[in-house]
N, C-alpha and C positions, 0 to 999 in steps of 0.2 A: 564034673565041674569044669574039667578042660574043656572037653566039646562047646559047652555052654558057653563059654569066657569066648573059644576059637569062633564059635559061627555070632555072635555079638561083634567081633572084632571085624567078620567081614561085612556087617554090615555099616558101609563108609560114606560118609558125607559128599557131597561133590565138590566141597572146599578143599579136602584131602588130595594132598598133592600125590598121585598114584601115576603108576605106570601104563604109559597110553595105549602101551599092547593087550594090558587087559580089556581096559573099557573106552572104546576109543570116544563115545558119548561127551565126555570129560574134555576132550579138549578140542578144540578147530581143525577139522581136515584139512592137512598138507597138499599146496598147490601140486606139489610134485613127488614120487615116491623116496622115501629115505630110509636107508637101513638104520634101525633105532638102535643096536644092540652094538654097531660095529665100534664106535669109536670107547664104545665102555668099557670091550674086551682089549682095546688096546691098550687102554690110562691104568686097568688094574687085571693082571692076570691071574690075582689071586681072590677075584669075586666070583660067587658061585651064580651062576646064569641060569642054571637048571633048577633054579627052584621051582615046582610046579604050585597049582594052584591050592591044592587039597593040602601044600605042606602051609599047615594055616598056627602051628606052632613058630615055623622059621619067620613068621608077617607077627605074630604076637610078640616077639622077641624085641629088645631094642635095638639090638644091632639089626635085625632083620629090616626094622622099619626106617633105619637110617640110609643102609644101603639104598631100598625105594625109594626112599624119600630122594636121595641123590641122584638115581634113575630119572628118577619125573623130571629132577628140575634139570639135569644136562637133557634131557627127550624135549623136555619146555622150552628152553632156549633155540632147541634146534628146529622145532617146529612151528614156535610163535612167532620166530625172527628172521624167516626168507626174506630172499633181498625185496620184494616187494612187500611186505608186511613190516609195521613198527607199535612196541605197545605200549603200554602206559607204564613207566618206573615206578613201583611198591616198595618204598623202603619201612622195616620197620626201625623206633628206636625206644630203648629200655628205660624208663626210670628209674636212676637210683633210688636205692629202699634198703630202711636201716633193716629188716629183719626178711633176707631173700628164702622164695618158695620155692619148691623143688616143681611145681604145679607148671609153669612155662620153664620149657628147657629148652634149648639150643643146640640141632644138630652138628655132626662132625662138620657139615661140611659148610656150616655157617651160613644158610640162606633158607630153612628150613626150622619151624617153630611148633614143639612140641605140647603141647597144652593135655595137663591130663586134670581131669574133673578133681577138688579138693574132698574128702573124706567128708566133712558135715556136711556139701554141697550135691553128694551122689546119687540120693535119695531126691534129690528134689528136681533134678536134672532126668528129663525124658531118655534123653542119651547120652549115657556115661560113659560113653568109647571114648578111647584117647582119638584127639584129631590133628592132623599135620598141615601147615598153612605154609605155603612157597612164596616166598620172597625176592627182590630183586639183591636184596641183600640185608643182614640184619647186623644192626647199629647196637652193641649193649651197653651199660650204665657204664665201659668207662673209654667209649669214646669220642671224642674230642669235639667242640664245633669245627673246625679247622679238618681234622677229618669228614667228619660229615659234610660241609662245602664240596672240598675237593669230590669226593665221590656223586655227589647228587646235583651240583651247582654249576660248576668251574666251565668244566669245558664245554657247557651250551653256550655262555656267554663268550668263550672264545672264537667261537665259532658262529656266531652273531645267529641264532639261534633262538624265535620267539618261543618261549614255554611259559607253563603255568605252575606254578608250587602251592601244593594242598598241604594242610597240617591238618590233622584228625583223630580225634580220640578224645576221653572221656575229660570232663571238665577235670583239672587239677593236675595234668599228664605229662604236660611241660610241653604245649603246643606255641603256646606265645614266645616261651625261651627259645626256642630252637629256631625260631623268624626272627625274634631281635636279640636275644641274649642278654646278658650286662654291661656294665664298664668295663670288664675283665677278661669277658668271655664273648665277645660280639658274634650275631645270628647270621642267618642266612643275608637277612638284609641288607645290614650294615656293609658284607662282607661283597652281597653282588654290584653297592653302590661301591665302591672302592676298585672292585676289577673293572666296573663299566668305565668309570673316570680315567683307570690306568690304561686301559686301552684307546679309550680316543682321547688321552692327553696331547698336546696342542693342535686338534680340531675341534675341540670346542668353539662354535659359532659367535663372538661377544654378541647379537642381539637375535631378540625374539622373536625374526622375521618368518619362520616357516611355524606352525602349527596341527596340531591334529584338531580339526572342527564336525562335529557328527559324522565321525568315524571316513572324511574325506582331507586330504591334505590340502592346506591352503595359504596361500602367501599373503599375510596381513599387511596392510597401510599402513603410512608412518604413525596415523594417529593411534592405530589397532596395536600398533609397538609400544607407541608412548604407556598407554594406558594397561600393557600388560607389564611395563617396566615400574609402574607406580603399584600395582596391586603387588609384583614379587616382593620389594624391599617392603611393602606395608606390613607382611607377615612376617616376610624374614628380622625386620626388628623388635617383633615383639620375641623372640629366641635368643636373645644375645650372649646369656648365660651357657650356652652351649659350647662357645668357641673355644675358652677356658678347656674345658674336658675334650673336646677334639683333637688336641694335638695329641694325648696319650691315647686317646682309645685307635688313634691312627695307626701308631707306632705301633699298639700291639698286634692291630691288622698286617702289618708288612713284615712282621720279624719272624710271623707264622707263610703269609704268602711271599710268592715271588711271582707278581702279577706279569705278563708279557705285556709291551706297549704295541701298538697299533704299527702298520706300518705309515712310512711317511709318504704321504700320498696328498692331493689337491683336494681330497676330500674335508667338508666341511658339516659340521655332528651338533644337531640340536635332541635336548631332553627336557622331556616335560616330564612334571611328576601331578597322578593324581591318586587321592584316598578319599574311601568311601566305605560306609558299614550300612549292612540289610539290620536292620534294627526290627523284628514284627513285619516282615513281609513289606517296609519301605525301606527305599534305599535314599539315606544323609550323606551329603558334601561334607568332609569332615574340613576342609580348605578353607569352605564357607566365612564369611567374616560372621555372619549371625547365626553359627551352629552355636548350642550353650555351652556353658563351662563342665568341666570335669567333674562326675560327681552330683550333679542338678537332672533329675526326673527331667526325657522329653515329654518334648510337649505337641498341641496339635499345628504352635506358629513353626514348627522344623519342615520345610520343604522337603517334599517326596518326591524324589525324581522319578526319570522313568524311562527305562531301560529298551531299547528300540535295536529291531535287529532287518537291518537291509540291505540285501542282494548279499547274504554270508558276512555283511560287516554288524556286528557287535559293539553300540557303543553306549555309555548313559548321557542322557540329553541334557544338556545344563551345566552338566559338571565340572568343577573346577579345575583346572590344569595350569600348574604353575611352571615357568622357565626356570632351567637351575642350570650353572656354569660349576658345581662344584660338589663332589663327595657329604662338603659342609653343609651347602643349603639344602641337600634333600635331605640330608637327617635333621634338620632343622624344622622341614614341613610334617615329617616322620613323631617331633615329638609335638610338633604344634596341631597333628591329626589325633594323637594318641589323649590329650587332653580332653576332646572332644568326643571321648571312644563312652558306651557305657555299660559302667560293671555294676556288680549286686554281691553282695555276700550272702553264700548261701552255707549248707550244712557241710559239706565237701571240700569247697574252695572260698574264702576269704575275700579274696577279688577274683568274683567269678566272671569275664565277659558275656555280656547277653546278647550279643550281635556276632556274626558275621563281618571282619575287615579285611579288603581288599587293597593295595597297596599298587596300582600302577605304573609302571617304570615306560615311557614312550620313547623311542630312539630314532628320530629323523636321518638321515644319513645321505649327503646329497653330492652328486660325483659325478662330473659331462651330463649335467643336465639332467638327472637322473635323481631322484631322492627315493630312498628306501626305509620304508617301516619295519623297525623290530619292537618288538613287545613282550612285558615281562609283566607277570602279576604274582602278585603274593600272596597269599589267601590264607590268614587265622581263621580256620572256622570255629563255631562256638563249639565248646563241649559239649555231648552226645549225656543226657540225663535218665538217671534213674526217679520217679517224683517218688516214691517212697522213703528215698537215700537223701536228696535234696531238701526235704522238710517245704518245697516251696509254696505258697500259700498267695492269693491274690495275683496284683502283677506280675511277680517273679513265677508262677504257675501259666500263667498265658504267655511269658515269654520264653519259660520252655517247652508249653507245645508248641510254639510259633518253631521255635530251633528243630524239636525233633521232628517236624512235617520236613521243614526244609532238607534236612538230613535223607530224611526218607525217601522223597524225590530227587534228591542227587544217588542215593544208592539205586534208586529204577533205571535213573538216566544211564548210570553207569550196566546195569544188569542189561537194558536194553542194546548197548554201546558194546558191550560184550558179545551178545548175542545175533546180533548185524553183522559180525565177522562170516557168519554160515548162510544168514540167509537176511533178506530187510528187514527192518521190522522199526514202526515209529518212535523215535524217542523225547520223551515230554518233557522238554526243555521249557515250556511255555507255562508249567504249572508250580515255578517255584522262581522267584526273583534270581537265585543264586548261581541255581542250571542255568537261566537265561544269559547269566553274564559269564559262565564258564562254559558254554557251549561250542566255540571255537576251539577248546580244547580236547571236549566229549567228542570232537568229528575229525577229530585228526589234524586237525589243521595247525595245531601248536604242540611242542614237546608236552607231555602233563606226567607231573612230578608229587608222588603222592609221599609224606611224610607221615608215617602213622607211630601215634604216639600210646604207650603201654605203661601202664603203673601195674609191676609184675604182684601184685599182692592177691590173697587168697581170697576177701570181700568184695573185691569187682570182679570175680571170674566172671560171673555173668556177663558184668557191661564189657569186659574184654571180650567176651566170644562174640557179641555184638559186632564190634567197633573188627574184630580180627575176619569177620561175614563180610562186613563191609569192603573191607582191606583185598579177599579174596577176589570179589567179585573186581573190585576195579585191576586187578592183577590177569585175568582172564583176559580183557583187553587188548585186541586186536585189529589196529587198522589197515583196511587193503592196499589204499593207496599211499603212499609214503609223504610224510608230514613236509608241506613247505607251505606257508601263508606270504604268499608273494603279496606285497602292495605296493609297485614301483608306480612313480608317476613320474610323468616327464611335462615340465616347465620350460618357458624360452623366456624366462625375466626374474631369475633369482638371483642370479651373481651379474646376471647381464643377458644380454639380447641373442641367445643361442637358437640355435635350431634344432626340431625335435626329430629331424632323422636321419643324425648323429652317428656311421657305425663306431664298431670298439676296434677297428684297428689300425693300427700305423698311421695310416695314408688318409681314412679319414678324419683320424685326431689334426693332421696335418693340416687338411683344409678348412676344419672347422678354427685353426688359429689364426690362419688365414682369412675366414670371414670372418672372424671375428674382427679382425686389424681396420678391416677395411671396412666395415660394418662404425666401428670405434671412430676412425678416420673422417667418414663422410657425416658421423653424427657431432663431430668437433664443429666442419665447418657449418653445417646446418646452426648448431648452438650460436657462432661465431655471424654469422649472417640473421641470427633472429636477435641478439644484441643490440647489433648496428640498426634494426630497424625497429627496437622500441627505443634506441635511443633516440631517435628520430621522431618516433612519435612522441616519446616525453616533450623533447622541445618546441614542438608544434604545440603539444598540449598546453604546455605553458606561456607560448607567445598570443592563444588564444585566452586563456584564461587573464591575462593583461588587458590585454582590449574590454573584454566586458568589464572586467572591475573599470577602467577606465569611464565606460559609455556608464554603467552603474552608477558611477561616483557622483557625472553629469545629471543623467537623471534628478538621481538623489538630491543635489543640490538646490538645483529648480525646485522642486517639493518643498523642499525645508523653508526654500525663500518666500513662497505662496503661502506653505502653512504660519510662518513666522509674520505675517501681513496682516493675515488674515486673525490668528492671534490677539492680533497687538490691538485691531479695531474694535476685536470683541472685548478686550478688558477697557479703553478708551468707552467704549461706551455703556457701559457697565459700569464702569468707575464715573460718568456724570450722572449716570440714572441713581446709583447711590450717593450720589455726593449730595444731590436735586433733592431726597426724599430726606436726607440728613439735615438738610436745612432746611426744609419746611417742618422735621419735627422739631427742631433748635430754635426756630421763629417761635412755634406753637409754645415750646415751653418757658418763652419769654415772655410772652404776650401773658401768661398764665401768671407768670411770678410778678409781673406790672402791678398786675388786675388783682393778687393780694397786695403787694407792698402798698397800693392805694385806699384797698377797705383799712388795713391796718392806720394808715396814715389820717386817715379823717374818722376813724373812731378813738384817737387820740387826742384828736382837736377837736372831736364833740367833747370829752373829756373835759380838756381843761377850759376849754370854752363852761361847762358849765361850773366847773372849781371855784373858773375867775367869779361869775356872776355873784355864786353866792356869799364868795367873801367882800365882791365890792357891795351889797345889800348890807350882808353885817355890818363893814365900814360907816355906811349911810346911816343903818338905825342907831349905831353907835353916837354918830356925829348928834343925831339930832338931840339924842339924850342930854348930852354936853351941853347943849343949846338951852 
């Protein structure tokens, strides 16, 4: 049964963090030879060195495997980290859990991660070996964000330092916490806006005159100012609720730090902020005025940017980048992005993120003509899914295969990235939105800061050994050439009319104050002599503009007097041709009223002409009767 247990045990993962004199396969050949063994026999003269191979009860042992384990990773540091080589920081950190597993355990020596297969779980597991995962260093449930900063965070920022911070692990693990935190407990975020600001306090730039534009630095017009000065405040007021909780969650940032200030220098310091989530393999403006509300299904009217990488620059095309003069407004943009963010509840987590968020920090930096790019991103990646565990069904099922491809291709990138330390080999940054935009970091060219996140419980061992493969593999990580993302440009019209071949010492700052003076001087009197000579042309303008109104006036006059003549004839005789036709109908309808009042008139007088007759007859036949 020992044999059996011993020769299972030696057969070891290449995640296991092991002793490079065994199997030297395991790790990157050293530029130069180094004695492995010497500095261990000095730090402990009470470690046995002579263990040989076939003593395979002393590697079964725990002490055994702690010792090794401490071997590899002091052999690790000293062979991963020649002064020409630098590699990727692997931090793990523990989730508190009401009821802890004896299943992840924690070496003496604190950077070293025990994991032994759970009793119902061993049977189902192909390999039930315990396996040992090497760390940059392991963070447990009770240590601090304030801790954690300082160790993983602090001094790249000090050190103006472009990096990248990855959070990773299984949905529920406390990935989101450990980038923003709460009111109480503020993240990485919070805590790297807070040292940026304390370090270039008062160089802060007051306007938005320099910019990062597809990934090339560019000095915008007044109007390109104006209009980014209306889009900042247009966001930043719908945030106003914020300000209120600012002032404490500050304090509790400073009474934990003691940020160092910048020094005081002629330098002057522009920040843009931008956020963005890979949501199903598109990437959303979360800045966006028309991204939708919190909570509301996207849709197909959500613009997909699209992520563009040239000459080694890295940028998303479109995207929205806000000016911030304050600690305030970028956590402003920060909760004004998060609204836009989108979650699902699933079996696991409650608000579970279905996206991928990116949080970029831009740092202009501009000094004798000189402006420099630093760069900081954030990266909550989505939780790494079980669909069994998840219950997901529909949408939520296509958007965590969309996550776990994504995933997947960042651990190639990475395995590949690993693996280019010994010899080339392509790495397919091009087959996954996420690699595309963390690329610069997979190639060396920016610090990359992996936070990996462990909920130490017995039911996810599985997605632990997963998420802890993944962790390994970027921990291997090895670059040859030593990390610096230079993007200095030199301008001759930011602060003023400088010259771009400027040296850095003494004698030429000297003369560059010097041309500048006289530079300043001869552009006075230029100003001063173009003055005088639009004042000159104003009054010229205006003794001419007198005359024509004058000769105009003239003109004019004459006109009005011909039209008014000519006028007056045309209603004269217009007014007799009406007057002419008025009276011939006015005669007509007299002539008419005659011509009755005379039929009326003599058939009155036939009338009584004949009354009279017959009454003088009566009278007569009368008379004669009488007679």
């Amino acid at each position: 049964m020992a044999e059996a247990e011993s020769t299972q045990r030696e057969v070891r993962s290449f995640l296991m963090a092991r002793d490079p004199s065994i199997d030297r396969r395991c790790r990157p050949r050293p530029q130069q030879k180094i004695a492995l063994f010497h500095d261990i026999k000095e730090e402990d003269d009470d470690c046995e060195i002579d263990c040989s191979l076939d003593d395979t009860s002393d590697l079964a042992s725990a002490d055994g495997i702690s010792e090794t384990a401490s071997s590899s990773a002091t052999n690790d540091a000293t062979i991963a980290n020649p002064s020409n080589e630098v590699g990727a920081s692997v931090y793990l950190r523990l989730r508190p859990v009401d009821c802890p597993t004896s299943t992840f355990a924690i070496s003496k020596e604190g950077n070293v991660l025990i994991c032994s297969p759970p009793l119902e779980a061993t049977n189902l597991n192909k390999n039930s070996a315990e396996k040992h995962y090497s760390f940059t260093d392991i963070l447990d449930s009770h240590v601090s964000q304030y801790e954690l900063y300082e160790k993983c965070i602090g001094q790249k920022i000090i050190a103006e330092e472009s990096f990248t911070v990855l959070t990773y692990g299984i949905s529920g693990s406390g990935k989101t916490f450990t980038l923003l935190g709460d009111d109480h407990r503020p993240g990485i975020i919070p805590r790297s806006l807070e040292n940026v600001f304390s370090l270039y306090e008062g160089q802060i730039y007051p306007h938005p005159s320099v910019k990062l534009i597809n990934g090339h630095i560019t000095i915008l017009e007044d109007s390109a100012t104006g209009k980014e000065n209306l889009m900042r405040k247009k966001i930043l007021a719908q945030n106003l609720e914020l300000e209120s909780q600012h002032k404490s969650f500050q304090q509790c940032i400073q009474n934990e730090h003691r940020f160092p200030k910048g020094p005081i220098d002629d330098a002057h310091v522009l920040i843009w902020v931008t956020f963005v989530e890979i949501y199903n393999e598109q990437v959303h403006d979360l800045l966006a005025s028309d991204a939708p509300k919190y909570g509301v299904q996207p849709n197909a009217s959500r613009k997909n940017l699209k992520i563009i990488c040239n000459d080694g620059r890295v940028f998303i095309k479109s995207a929205t980048s806000i000016y911030v003069k304050s600690s305030l407004e970028a956590l402003k943009l920060l909760r004004y992005g998060q609204k836009k963010l989108t979650y699902a509840s699933t079996l696991i987590n409650a608000s579970s993120s279905r996206s991928h968020c990116i949080f970029l920090l831009d740092v202009l930096k501009y000094y004798t003509g000189v402006i420099k790019r630093t760069s900081y991103k954030f990266c909550d990646l989505a939780g790494s899914e079980r669909l069994d565990k998840t219950g997901n069904v529909g949408s939520r099922l296509k958007e965590a295969q969309r996550i776990n491809t994504s995933l997947m291709v960042l651990g190639r990138c990475l395995d590949a990235a690993s693996a280019a330390g010994n010899k080339p080999e392509r790495i397919p940054f091009r087959e996954s939105k996420l690699t595309m935009l963390l690329q610069t970091a997979l190639q060396g060219r920016e610090k990359l800061t992996m936070v990996v996140n462990l909920t130490p419980l017995d039911k996810y061992y599985e997605e632990n050994s997963n998420v802890l493969n993944f962790a390994s593999i970027a921990r291997n990580i090895i670059f040859k050439s030593s990390i610096a993302f230079k993007n200095h440009t030199r301008y001759s019209n930011f602060m003023g009319n400088t010259r771009c071949d400027i040296e850095e010492d003494d004698k030429a700052k000297d003369e560059y104050i010097q041309d500048l003076e006289e530079e300043n001087a001869r552009l006075h009197e230029e100003l001063q002599s173009l003055r005088g000579q639009l004042e000159e042309q104003e009054q010229f303008l205006h003794t001419k503009l007198q005359q024509l109104e004058e000769v105009l006036r003239a003109q004019h006059s004459e006109e009005l007097e011909e039209q008014e003549d000519t006028l007056r004839n045309k209603l004269v005789d217009s007014f007799k041709v009406t007057l002419a036709e008025t009276k011939k109908q006015s005669e007509k309808r007299l002539q008419v009223q005659l011509n009755c009042q005379a039929q009326i008139y003599e058939t009155k007088i036939a009338s009584l002409t004949r009354k009279y007759k017959a009454e003088i007859e009566d009278l007569e036949e009368e008379l004669e009767r009488r007679k």
